[in-house]
N, CA, C and O atoms as CSV, one atom per row, in Angstrom:
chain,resi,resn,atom,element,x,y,z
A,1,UNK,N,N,-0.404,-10.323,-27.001
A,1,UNK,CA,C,-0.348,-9.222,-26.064
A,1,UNK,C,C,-1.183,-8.073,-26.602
A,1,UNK,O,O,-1.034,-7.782,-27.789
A,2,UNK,N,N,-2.119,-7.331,-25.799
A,2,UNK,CA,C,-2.673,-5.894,-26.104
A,2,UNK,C,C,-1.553,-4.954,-26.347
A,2,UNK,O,O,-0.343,-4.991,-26.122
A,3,UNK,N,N,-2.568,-3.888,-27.013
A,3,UNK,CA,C,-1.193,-3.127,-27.090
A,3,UNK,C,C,-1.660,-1.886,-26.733
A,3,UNK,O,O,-2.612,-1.190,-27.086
A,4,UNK,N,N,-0.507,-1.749,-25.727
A,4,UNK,CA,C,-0.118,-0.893,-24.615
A,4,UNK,C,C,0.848,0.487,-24.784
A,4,UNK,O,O,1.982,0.749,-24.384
A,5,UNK,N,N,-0.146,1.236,-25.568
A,5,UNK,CA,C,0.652,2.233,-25.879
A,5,UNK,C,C,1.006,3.487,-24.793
A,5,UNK,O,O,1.747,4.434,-25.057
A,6,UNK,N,N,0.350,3.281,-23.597
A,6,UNK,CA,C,1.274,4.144,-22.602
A,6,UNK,C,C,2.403,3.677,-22.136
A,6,UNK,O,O,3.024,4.441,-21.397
A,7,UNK,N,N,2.753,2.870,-22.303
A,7,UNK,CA,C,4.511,2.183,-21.827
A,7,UNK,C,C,5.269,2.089,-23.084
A,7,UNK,O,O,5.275,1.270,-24.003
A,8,UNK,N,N,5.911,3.183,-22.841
A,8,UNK,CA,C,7.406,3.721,-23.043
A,8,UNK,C,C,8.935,2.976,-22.627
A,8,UNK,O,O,9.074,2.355,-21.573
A,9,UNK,N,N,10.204,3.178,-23.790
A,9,UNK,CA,C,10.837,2.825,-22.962
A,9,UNK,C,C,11.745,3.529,-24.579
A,9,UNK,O,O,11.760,3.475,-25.809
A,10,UNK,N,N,12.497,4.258,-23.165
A,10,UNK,CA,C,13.455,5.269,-24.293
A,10,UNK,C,C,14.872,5.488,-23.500
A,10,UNK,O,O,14.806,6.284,-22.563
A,11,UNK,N,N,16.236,4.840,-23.772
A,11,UNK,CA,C,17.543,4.860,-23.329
A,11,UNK,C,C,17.606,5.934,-22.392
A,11,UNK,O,O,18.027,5.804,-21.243
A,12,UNK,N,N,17.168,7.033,-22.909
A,12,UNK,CA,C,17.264,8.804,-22.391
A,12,UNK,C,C,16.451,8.809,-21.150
A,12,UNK,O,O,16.858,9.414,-20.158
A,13,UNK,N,N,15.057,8.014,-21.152
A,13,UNK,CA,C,14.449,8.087,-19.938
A,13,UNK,C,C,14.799,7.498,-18.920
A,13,UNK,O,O,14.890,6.334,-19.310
A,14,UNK,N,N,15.061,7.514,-17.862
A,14,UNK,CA,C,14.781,6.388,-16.386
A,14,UNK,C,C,15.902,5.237,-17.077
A,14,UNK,O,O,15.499,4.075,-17.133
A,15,UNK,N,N,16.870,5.449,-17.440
A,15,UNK,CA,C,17.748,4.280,-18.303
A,15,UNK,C,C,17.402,3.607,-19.143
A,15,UNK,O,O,17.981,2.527,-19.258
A,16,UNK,N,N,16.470,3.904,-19.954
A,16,UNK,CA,C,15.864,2.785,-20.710
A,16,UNK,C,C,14.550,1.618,-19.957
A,16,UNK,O,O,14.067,0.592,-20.438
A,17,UNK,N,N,14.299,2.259,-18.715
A,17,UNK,CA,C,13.328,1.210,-17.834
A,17,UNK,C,C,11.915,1.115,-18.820
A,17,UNK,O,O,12.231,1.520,-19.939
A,18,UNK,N,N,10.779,0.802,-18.785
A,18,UNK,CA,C,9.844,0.731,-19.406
A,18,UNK,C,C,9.220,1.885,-18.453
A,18,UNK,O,O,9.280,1.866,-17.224
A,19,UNK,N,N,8.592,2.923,-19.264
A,19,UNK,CA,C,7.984,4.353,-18.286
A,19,UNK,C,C,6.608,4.647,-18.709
A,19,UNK,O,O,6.220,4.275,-19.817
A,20,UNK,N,N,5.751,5.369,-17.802
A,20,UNK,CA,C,4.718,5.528,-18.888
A,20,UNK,C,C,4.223,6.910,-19.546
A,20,UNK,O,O,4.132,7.921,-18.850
A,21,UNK,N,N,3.986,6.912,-20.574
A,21,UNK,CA,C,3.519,7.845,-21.499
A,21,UNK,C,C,5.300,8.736,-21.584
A,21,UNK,O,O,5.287,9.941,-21.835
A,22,UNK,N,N,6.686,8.025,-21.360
A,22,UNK,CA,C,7.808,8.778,-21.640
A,22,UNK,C,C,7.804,9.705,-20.619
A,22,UNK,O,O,8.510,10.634,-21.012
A,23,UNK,N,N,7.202,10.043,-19.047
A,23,UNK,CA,C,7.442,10.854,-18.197
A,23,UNK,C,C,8.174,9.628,-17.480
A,23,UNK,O,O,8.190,8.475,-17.911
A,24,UNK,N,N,8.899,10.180,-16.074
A,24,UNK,CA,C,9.827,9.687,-15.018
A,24,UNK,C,C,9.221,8.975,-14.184
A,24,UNK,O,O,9.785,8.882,-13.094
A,25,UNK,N,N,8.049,8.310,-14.336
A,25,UNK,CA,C,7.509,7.151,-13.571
A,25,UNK,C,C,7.491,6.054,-14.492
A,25,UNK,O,O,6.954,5.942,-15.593
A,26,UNK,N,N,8.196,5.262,-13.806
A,26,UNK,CA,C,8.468,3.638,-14.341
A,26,UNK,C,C,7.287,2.862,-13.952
A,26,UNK,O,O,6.462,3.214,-13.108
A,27,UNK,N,N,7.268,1.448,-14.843
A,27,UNK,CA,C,6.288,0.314,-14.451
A,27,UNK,C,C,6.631,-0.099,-13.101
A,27,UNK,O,O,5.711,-0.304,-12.310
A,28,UNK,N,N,7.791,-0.241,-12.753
A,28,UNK,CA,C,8.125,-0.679,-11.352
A,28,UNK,C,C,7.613,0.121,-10.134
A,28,UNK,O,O,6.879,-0.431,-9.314
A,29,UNK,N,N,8.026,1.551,-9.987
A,29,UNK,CA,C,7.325,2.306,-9.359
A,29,UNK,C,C,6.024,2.180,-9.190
A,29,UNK,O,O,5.415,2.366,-8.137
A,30,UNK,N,N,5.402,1.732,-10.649
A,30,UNK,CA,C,3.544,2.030,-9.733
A,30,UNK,C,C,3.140,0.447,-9.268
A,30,UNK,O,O,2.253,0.289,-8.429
A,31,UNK,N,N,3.972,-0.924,-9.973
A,31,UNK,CA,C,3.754,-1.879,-9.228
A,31,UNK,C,C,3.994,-1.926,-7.966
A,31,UNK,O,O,3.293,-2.532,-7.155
A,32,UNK,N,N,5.426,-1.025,-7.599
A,32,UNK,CA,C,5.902,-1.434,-6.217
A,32,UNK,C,C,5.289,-0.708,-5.655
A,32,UNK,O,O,5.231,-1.034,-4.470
A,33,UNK,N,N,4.656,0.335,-5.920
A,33,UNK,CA,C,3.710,0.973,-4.969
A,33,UNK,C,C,2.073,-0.112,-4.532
A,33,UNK,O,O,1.739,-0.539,-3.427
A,34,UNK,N,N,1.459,-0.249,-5.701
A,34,UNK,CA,C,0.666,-1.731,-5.310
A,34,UNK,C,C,0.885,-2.740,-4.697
A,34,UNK,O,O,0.007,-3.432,-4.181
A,35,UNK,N,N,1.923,-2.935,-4.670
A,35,UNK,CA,C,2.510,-4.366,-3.988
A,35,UNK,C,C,2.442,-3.594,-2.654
A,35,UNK,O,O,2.405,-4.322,-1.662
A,36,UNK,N,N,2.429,-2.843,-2.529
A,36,UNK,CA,C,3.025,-2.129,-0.892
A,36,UNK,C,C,1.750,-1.667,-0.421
A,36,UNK,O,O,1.683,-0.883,0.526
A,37,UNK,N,N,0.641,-2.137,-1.073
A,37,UNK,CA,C,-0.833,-1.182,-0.388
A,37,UNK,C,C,-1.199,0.056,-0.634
A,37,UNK,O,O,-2.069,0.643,0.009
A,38,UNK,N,N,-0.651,0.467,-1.446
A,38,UNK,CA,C,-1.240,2.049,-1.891
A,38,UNK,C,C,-1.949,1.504,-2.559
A,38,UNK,O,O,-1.599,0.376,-2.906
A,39,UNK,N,N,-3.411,2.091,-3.105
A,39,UNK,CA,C,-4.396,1.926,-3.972
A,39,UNK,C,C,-4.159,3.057,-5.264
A,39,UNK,O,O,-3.123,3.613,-5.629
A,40,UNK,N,N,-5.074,3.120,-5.606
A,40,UNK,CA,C,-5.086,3.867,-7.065
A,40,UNK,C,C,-5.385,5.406,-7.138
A,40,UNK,O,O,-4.917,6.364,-7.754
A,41,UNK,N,N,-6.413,5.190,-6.195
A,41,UNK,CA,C,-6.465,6.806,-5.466
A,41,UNK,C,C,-5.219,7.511,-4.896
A,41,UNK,O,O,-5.046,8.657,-5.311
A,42,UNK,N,N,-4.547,7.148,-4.237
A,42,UNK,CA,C,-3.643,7.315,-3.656
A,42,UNK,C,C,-2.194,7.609,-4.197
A,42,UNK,O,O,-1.424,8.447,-3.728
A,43,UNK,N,N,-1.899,6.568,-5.528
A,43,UNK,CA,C,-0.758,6.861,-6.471
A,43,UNK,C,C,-1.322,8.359,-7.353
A,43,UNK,O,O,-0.534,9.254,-7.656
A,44,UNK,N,N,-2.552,8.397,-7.619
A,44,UNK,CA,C,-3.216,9.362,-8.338
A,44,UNK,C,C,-2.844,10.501,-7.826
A,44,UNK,O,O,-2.428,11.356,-8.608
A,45,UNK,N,N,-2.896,10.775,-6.487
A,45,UNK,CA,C,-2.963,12.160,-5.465
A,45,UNK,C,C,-1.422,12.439,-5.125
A,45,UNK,O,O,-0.916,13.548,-4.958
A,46,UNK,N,N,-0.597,10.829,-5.041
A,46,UNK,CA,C,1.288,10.834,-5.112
A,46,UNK,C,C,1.453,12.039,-6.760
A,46,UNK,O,O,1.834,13.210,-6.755
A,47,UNK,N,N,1.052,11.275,-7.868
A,47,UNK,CA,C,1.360,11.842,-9.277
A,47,UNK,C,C,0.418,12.205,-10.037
A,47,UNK,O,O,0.203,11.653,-11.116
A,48,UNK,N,N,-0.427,13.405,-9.476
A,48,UNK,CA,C,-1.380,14.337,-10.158
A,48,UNK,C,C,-1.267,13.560,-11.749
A,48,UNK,O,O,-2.192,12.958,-12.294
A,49,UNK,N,N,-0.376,13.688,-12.106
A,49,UNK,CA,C,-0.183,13.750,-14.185
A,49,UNK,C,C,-0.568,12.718,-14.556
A,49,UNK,O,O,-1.066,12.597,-15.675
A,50,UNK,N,N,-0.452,11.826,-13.809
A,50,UNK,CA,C,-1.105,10.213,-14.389
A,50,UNK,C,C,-2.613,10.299,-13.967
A,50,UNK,O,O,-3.357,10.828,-13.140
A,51,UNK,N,N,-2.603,9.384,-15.133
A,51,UNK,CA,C,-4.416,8.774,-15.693
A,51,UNK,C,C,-4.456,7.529,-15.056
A,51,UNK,O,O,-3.539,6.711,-14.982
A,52,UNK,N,N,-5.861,7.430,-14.492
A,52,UNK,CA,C,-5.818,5.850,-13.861
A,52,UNK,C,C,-5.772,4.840,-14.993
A,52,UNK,O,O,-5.791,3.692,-14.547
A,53,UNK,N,N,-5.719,4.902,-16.279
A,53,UNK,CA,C,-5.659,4.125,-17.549
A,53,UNK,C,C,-3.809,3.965,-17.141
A,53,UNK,O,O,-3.222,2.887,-17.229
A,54,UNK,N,N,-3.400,4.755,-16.876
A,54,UNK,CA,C,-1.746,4.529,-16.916
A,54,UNK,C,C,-1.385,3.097,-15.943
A,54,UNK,O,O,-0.790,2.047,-16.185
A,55,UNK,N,N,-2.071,3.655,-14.744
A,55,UNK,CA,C,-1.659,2.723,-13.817
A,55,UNK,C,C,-2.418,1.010,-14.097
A,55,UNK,O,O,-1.945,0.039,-13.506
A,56,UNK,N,N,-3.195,0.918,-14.722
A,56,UNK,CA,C,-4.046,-0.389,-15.121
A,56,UNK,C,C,-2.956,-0.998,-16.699
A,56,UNK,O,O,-3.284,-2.152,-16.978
A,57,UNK,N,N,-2.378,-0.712,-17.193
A,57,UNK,CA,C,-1.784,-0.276,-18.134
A,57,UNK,C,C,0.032,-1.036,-17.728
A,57,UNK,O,O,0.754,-1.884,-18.254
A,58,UNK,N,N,0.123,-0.052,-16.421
A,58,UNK,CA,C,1.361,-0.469,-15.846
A,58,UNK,C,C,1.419,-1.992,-15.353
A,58,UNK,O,O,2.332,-2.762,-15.654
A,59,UNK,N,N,0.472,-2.275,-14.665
A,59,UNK,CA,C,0.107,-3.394,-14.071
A,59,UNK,C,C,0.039,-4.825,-15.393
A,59,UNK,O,O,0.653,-5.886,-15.274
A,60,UNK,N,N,-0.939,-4.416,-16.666
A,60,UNK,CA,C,-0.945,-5.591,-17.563
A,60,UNK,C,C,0.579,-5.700,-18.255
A,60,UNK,O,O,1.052,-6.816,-18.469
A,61,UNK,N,N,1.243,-4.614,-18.559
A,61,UNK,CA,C,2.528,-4.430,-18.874
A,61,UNK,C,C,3.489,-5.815,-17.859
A,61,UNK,O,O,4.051,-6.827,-18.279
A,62,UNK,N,N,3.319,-5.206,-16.236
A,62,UNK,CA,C,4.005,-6.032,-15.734
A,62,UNK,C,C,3.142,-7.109,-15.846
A,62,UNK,O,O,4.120,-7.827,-15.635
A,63,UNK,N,N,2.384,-7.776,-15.956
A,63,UNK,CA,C,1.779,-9.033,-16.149
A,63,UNK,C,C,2.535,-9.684,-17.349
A,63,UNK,O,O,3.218,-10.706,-17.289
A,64,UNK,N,N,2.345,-9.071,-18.226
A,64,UNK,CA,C,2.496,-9.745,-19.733
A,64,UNK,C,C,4.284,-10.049,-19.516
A,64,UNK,O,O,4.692,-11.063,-20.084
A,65,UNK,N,N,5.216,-9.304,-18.814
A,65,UNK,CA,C,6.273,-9.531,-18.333
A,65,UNK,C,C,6.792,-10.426,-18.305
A,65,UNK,O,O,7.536,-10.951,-19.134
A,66,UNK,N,N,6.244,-10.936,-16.665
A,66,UNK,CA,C,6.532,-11.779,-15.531
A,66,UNK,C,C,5.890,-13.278,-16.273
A,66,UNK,O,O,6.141,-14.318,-15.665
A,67,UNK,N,N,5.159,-13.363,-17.432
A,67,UNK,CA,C,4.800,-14.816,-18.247
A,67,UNK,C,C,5.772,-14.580,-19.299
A,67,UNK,O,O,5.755,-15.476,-20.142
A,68,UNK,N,N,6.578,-13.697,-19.506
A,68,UNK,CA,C,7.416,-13.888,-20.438
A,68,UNK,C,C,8.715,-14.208,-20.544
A,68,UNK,O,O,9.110,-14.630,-21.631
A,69,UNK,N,N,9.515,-14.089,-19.588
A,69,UNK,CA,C,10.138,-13.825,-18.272
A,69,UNK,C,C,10.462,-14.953,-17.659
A,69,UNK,O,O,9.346,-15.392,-17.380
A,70,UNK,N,N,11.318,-15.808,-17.214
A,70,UNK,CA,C,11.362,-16.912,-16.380
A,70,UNK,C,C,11.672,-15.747,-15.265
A,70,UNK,O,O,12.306,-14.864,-15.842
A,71,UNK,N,N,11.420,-15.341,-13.592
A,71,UNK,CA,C,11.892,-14.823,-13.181
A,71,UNK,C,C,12.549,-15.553,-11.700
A,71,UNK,O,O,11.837,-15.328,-10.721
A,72,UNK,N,N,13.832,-16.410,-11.413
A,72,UNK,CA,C,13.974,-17.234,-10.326
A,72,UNK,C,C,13.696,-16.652,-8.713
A,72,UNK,O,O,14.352,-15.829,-8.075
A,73,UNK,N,N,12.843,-17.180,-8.444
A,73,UNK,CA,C,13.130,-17.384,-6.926
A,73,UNK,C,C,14.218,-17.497,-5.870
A,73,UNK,O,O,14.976,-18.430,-6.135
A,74,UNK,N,N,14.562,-16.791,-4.668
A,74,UNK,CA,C,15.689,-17.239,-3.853
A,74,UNK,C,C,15.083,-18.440,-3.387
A,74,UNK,O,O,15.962,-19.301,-3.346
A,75,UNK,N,N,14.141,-18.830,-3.070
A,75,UNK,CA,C,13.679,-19.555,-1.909
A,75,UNK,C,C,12.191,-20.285,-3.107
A,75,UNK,O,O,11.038,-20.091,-2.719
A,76,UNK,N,N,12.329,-20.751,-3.922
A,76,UNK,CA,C,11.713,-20.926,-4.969
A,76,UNK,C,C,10.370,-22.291,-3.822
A,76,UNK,O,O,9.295,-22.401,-4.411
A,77,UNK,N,N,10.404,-22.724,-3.135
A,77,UNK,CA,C,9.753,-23.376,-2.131
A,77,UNK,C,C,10.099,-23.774,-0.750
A,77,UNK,O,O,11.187,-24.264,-0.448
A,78,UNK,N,N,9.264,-23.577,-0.037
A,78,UNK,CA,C,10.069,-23.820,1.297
A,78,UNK,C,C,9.133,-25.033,2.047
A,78,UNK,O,O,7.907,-24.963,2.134
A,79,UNK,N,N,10.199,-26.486,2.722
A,79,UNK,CA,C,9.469,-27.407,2.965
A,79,UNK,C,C,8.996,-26.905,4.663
A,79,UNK,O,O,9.441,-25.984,5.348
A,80,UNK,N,N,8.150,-27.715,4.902
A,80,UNK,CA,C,6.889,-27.061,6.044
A,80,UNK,C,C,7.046,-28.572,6.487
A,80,UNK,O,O,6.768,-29.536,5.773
A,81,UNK,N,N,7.626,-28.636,8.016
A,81,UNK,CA,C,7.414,-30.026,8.369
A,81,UNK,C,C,6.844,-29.796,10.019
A,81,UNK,O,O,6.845,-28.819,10.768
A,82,UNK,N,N,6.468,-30.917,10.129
A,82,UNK,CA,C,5.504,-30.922,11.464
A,82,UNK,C,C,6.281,-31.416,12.686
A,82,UNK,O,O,5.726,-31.490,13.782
């Protein structure tokens, strides 16, 4: 793994979530904002204080995760019949 020194994760902050640079935005927040179609510009202009290094940062964080991670599926495949 790189190492990813803007992700934080301190009991006191956000519960202990993984945050970045120790302010009140979590990794989840700027994924779930990506996942949802906001771009980078856009989270930027949401949270002036972040660096677009944060949000690229947030993203390999959750990458390196989700392979580390078994994370189950509800619906882990769904059969498709004709």
């Amino acid at each position: 793994m790189q190492n990813l020194t803007r992700i934080t994760r301190n009991p006191e902050v956000m519960g202990g979530k993984p945050c970045i640079r120790g302010i009140r935005v979590t990794v989840g927040t700027i994924v779930g904002l990506m996942a949802s179609g906001h771009t980078t510009s856009q989270i930027l202009a949401a949270y002036p204080y972040l660096e677009e290094a944060d949000i690229y940062e947030a993203l390999a964080y959750a990458a390196w995760r989700v392979e580390e991670i078994e994370v189950p599926l509800e619906n882990p495949s769904i059969a498709i019949s004709s």
